[in-house]
C-alpha positions, 0 to 999 in steps of 0.5 A: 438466516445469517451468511458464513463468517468466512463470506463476509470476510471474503467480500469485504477483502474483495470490496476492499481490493476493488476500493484499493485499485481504484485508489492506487489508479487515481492517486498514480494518475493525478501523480503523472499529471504533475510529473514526467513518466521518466522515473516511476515517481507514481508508483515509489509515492503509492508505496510509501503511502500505502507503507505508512498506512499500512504500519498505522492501520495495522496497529488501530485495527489488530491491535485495538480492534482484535475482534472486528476481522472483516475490517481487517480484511476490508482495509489491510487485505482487500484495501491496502493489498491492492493499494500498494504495488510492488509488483508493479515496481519490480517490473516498471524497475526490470523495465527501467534495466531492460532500457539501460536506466541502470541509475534510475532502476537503481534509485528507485530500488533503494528509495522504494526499500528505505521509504517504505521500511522508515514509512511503516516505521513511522506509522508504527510508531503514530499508531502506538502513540495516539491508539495504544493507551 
């Protein structure tokens, strides 16, 4: 007996939830290695990387593969929704306030928006170029 559709969906976006926590973990971690932890550079570089791949994979996996919503769910739910982190960047951003950082929480606000937004853009546009005929 085949399971539910709606099973499978379900755990591939929990697979890929796991998969994308990980991913954020080991990316932000080997990020700090080579940086300090004064400002959130760990967090603002899985942003724009899971922005970018966000705009791209959405258009190869919706737009070209309308059919296959396990994989959508897998890589732009599970994946990607662990993946990137703005929960994480609005609390480390309030803590950088809390501690008087107003410049830095300030920076990280505005380079987080206008990264993420020209990061997806910009995956938008890779995605339609190579995967659209």
């Amino acid at each position: 007996m085949k399971p539910p559709f709606w099973l499978i969906t379900t755990c591939m976006v929990a697979v890929g939830g796991a998969v994308g926590a990980l991913g954020r973990y080991w990316l932000s971690e080997s990020i700090h290695y080579f940086f300090d932890r004064q400002f959130p550079i760990a967090i603002l570089s899985v942003n724009v990387l899971g922005s970018l791949l966000m705009g791209f994979l959405s258009v190869l996996i919706v737009d070209n593969m309308q059919h296959d919503v396990a994989l959508r769910g897998f890589v732009l739910i599970g994946f990607l929704g662990a993946f990137t982190t703005f929960s994480t960047f609005s609390l480390d951003t309030i803590k950088l306030f809390e501690q008087g950082h107003y410049n830095t929480a300030l920076l990280n606000i505005g380079m987080s928006v206008i990264l993420c937004l020209l990061a997806a853009a910009v995956g938008l546009w890779l995605g339609k170029t190579f995967f659209i005929a």
